[in-house]
C-alpha positions, 0 to 999 in steps of 0.5 A: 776750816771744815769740821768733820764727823767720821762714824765708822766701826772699822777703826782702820777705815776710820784713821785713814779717812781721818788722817787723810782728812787731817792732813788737808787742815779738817779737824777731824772728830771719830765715832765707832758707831751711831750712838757715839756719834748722836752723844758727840752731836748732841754738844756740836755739828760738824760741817761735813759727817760721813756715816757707815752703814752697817755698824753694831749698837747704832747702824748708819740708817738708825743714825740717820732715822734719828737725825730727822727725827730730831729735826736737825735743821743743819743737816741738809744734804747727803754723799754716799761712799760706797763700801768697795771704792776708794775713800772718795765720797759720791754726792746726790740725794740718797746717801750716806755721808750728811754734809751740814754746808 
């Protein structure tokens, strides 16, 4: 089962996403902004985390910048879900969405 981290400050998107992940058999773990999540890695990385960008406290970029700072060798490939599409993430070298796989 793939394990996934959702980071986003818009509780809505992130129940959506959730749920929808949810009821294709993901655990699904919920943080509101990069702080959060950097606690929540801090014990275990998921298999698959989709970032915000744009958030209060820790944006996604920070996020992110603080990942690579730490060196976490698991984190090795990023997706990019556009703020005005459908939740469907898009993959490829610069983006937004970390995949640990």
């Amino acid at each position: 089962m793939t394990d996934v981290l959702i980071v986003e400050d818009d509780s809505d998107i992130r129940n959506l996403l959730g749920d929808q992940l949810q009821d294709k058999g993901c655990p699904v773990w919920r943080a509101s902004n990069g702080e959060n999540a950097l606690r929540r890695l801090s014990d275990e990385i998921p298999d698959l985390i989709f970032i915000d960008i744009m958030m209060p406290v820790m944006d996604g970029i920070g996020l992110i910048s603080e990942l690579q700072k730490a060196g976490e060798p698991r984190i090795s490939r990023w997706c990019y879900l556009p703020p005005s599409a459908p939740p469907m993430p898009r993959c490829g070298p610069s983006s937004w969405v970390l995949s640990t796989a």
